[in-house]
N, C-alpha and C positions, 0 to 999 in steps of 0.2 A: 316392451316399451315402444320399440319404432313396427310392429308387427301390425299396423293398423287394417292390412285388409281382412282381419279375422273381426273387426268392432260390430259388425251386426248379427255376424252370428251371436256373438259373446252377448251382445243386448238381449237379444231376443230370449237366449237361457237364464241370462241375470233377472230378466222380468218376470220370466215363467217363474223360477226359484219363488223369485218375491210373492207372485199370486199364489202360490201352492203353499204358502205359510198360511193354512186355514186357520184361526185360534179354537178351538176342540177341547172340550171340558176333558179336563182328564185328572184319574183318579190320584193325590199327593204323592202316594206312593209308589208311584211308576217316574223311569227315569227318562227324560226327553230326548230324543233321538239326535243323532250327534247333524251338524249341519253339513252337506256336502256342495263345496263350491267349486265349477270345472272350470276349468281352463285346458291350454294348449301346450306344449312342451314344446319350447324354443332351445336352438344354440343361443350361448350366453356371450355375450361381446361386451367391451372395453373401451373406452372413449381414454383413447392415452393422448395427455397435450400436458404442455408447458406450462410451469405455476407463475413463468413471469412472459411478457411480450416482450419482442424484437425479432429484429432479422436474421433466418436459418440458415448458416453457416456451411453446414453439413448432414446430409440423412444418411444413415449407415447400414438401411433394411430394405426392401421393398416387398410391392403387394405378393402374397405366395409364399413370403419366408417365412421358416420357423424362428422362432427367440425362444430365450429363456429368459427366466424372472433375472430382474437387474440389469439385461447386458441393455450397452449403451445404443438406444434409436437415432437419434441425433443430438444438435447441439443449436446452440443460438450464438450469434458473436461476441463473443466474450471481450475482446481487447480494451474496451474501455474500462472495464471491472475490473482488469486483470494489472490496469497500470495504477488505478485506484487504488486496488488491494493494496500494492507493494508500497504505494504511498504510507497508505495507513499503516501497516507495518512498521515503517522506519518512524513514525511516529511514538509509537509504541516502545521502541528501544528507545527512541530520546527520552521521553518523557520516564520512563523506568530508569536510566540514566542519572533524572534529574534528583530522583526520588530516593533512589540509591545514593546518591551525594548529600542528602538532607538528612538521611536517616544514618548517615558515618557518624562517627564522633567528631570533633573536632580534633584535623588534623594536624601537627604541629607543622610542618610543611606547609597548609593554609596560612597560619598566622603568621612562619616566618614571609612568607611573600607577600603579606599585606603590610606588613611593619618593614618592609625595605620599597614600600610603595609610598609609605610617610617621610621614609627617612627623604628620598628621592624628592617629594614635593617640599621637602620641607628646604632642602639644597637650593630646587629652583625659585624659592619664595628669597633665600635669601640673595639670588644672583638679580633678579628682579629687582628687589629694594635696593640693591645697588646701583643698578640701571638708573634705575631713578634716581638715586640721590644726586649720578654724574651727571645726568643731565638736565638738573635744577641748578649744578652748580654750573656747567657751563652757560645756560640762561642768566645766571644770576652775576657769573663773573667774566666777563669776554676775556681778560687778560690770561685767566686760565686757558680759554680756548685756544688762545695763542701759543701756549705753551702744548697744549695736547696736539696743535696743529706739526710746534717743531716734533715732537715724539715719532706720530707718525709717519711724518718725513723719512726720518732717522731708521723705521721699524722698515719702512719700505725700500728703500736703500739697501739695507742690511737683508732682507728676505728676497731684493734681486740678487744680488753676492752669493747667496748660498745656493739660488737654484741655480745658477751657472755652474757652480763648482759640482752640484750635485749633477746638472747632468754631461760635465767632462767627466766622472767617477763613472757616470753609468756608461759613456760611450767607452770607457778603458776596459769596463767589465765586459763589453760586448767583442772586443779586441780579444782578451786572455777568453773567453770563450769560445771563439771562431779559432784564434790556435789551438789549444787543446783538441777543439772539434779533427783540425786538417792533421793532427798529431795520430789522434787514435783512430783516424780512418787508412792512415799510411801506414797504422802498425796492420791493423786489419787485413789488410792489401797484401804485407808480406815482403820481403825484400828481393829485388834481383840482383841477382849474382850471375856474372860472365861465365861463360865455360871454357876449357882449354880449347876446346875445337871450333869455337864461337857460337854464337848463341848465348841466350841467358835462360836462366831457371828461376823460379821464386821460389825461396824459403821463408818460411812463416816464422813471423817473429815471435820470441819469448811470452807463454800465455803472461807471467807477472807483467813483463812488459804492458800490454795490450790489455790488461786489466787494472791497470794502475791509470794510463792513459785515461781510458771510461772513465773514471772512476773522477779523474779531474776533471775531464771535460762534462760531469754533470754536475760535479760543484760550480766551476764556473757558470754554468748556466745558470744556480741556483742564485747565483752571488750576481749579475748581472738583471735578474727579475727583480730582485731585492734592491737594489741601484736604481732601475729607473719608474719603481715606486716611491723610494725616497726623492726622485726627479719631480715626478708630477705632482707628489706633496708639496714640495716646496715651490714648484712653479704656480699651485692651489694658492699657499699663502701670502704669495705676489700679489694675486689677484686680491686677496680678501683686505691685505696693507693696502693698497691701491682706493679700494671701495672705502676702507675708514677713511683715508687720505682725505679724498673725495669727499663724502659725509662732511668732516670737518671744517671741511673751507666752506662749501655750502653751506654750513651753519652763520661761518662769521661774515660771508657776503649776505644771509638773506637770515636778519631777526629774529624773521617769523619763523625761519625752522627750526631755530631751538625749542621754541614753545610748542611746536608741533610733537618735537621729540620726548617733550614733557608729558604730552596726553599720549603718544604711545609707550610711554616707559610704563606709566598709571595703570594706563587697561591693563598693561602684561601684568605689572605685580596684582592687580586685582583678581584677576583669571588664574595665576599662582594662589591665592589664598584660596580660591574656591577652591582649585583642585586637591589643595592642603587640608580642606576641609572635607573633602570628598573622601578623599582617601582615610580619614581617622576613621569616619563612621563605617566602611567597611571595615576594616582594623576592627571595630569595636562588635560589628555583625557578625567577624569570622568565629572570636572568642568566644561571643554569647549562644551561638549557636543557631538553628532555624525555631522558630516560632510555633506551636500546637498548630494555628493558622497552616503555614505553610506547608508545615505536613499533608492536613489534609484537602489541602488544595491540589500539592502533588499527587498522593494518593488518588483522587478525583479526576486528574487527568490522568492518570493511568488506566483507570477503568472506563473514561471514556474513550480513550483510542482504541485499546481491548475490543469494551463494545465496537465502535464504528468495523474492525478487522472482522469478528462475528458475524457482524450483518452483513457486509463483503462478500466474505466467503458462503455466506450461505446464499448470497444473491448469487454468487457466479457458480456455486451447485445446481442450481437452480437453473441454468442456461444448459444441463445438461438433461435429456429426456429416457430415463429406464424404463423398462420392460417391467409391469406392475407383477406380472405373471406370463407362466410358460404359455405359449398358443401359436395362432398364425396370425401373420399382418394381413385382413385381410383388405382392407382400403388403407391408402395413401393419400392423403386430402392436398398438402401440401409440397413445394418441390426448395432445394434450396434456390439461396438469392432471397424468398419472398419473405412477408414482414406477417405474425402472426401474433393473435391477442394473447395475452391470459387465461387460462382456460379451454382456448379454443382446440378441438381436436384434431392432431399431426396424424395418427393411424387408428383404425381398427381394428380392434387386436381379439380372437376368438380366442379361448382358453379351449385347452381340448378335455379338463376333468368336469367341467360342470355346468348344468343345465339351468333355465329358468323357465318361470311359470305367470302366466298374469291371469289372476282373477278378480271378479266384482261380487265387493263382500257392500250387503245392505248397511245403512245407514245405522239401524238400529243395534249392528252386532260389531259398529266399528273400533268401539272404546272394548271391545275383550282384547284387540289385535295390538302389539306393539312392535317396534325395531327388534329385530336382534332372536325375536321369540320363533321357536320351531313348532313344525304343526305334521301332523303325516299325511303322506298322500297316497291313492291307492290307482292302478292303472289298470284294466280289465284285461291287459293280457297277462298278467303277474295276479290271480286272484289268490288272498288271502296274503298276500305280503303287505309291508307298507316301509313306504320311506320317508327320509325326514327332508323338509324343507325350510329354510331361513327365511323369516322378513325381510327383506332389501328396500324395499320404498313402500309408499304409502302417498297416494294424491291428495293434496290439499284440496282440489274441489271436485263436487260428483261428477260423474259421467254419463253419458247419454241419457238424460233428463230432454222430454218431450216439449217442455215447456215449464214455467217458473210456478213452484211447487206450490201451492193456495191453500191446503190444510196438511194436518198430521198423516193422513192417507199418502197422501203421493209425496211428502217427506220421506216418510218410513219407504217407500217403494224407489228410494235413489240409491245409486250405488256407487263404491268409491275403488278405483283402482288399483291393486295392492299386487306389488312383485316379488315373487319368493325364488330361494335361488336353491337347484340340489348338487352339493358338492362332492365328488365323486361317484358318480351316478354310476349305477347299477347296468350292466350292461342289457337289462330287461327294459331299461329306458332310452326311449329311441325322439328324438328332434322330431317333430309334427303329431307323436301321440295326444288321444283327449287325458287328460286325469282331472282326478278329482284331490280340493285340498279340506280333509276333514276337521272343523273346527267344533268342540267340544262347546255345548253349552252349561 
């Protein structure tokens, strides 16, 4: 194929071949001589490139090295594919997830937590409507709200009283915890005792001792967290008596905000009925179950993620470049860093089992020839042998044609370039011999 300083020899025999086909009356019963077309025996090479474009990452071979079939030549940058993939992936298990959860029975556990999702709305529907009713009735009756006014006086008064008392209980528990602490650390420590001839010594006190100690001093601690959480509650609903306080007077100084408090009591209970209503129809989805529909919608996207993972992975196989067959690299086209097409050839790779051949078979005898078909061929320093050779290509337009063919004559006298390939060639076949490839008429 790339062997073109042989093309005028090769014409010049293709032509002669063609004028030596004299047409010679000859008798039916005689069989027509086989056709013999030569060519040249080349080393056979290998255009190895990438089935997809982008920039070379890594080459793993150079020009001179042997490979073998499959090992890895280089790579193209995968990292965008690579975080893509793992994308689509977890798709994959969501969506199988989903599908898996449609395709369950209906789980009693579903239905109980959707039916304490009604019960729950149906509580806040009715704290709602109360909202409101109190505060149509405060609109509607001010001497109530004078009443609700003394309440919350009363409520706030009373929830300051108790966060004081609560937080002298927690500053007491902080006390009996700091002793116990100074207790079981002085058991810890050990006692000194005087000696007769002075000095002191420590003796360690009683383990029950010194583990009873501990033992209080983390209750106390326990008892003392628990104290000035009941502190800060209660100093919480100081503030929260405070803020009704507040609200309430605001109301009966200023008309207009009871009615304001009218149309925000409204909206809540409204928004409580939807959600009351929200809630049933799941309730009623959980028990009925998923829908033929939803199934295979699920389904659907499951195989669509699936798919997307497949094409992924084969796109980022794809960024990786094997060895089609055992040979030598003998050209390097590209280097990494650089940015290469589809297709385009990274190495050329010699196979060292098999030879190729190109001859020009005339016009007229092109339709005997197909892909794939073997034909023999015979080489003058091997006389009486023959070996097989493979189709491999076939040119779609003639070759060396002198000029644009004007009758059936110089039709028939074009020839079209066809490459056969011999797969472990005989050692009696040598790279630059003539042979001939014989085709049978």
């Amino acid at each position: 194929m790339r062997k073109q300083m042989l093309s005028l020899s090769l014409l010049v025999l293709a032509l002669f071949l063609g004028g030596c086909q004299t047409r010679l009356p000859v008798r039916t019963s005689q069989r027509a001589a086989p056709t013999r077309l030569t060519g040249f025996l080349e080393a056979g090479d290998i255009d190895v490139a990438f089935e997809t474009g982008g920039r070379i990452a890594e080459i793993l071979v150079d020009e001179g090295e042997s490979v073998t079939s499959g090992q890895l030549l280089a790579r193209l940058d995968d990292s965008l594919l690579a975080l893509q993939l793992a994308a689509a992936r977890a798709d994959v298990v969501e969506a199988e997830a989903k599908l898996a959860q449609l395709q369950a029975a209906v789980r009693p556990v579903d239905v109980k937590l959707a039916e304490a999702r009604v019960q729950y709305a149906e509580v806040a529907l009715e704290a709602a409507e109360q909202a409101l009713a109190d505060a149509i009735a405060l609109r509607d009756n001010p001497q109530q709200l004078d009443l609700e006014i003394a309440q919350a006086q009363a409520e706030w008064e009373e929830a300051k009283a108790h966060a004081r008392a609560a937080r002298h209980q927690a500053e007491a528990a902080d006390l009996n915890a700091q002793m116990w602490g100074a207790i079981a650390q002085d058991l810890g420590k050990g006692i000194q005792v005087p000696l007769p001839g002075g000095g002191m010594t420590t003796v360690a006190a009683p383990a029950d001792k010194v583990a009873y100690a501990n033992q209080q001093w983390n209750l106390a601690n326990q008892a003392a967290w628990r104290a000035w959480q009941d502190a800060y509650a209660a100093e919480a609903n100081v503030e929260l008596a405070a803020a009704k306080l507040k609200d309430l007077k605001n109301t009966r100084a200023n008309p207009l905000e009871a009615e304001a408090r009218v149309v925000e009591a409204t909206n809540a209970r409204d928004e409580a009925k939807a959600a009351l209503v929200q809630a049933q129809a799941a309730l009623d989805a959980v028990k009925a179950g998923p829908t033929s529909a939803q199934l295979r919608a699920a389904e659907a996207a499951v195989e669509q993620a699936q798919s997307r993972v497949e094409a992924l992975r084969l796109r980022l196989e794809q960024t990786r470049l094997y060895a089609p067959a055992d040979g030598a690299i003998a050209t390097r086209f590209y280097a990494p860093g650089e940015v290469v097409a589809a297709g385009e050839p990274v190495f050329d790779l010699q196979p060292p089992h098999y030879l190729e051949i190109t001859v020009y078979v005339p016009a007229s005898m092109l339709d005997a020839i197909g892909l794939g078909q073997s034909y023999p061929i015979r080489v003058d320093t091997a006389p009486g042998r023959e070996f097989e050779a493979v189709v491999l290509h076939i040119n779609d337009e003639p070759e060396y044609t002198l000029r644009q063919a004007q009758n059936v004559a110089e039709r028939e006298a074009m020839v079209y370039a066809v490459r056969l390939r011999i797969d472990n060639p005989d050692p009696a076949l040598r790279p630059g011999m003539p042979a001939d490839v014989i085709l049978e008429d």
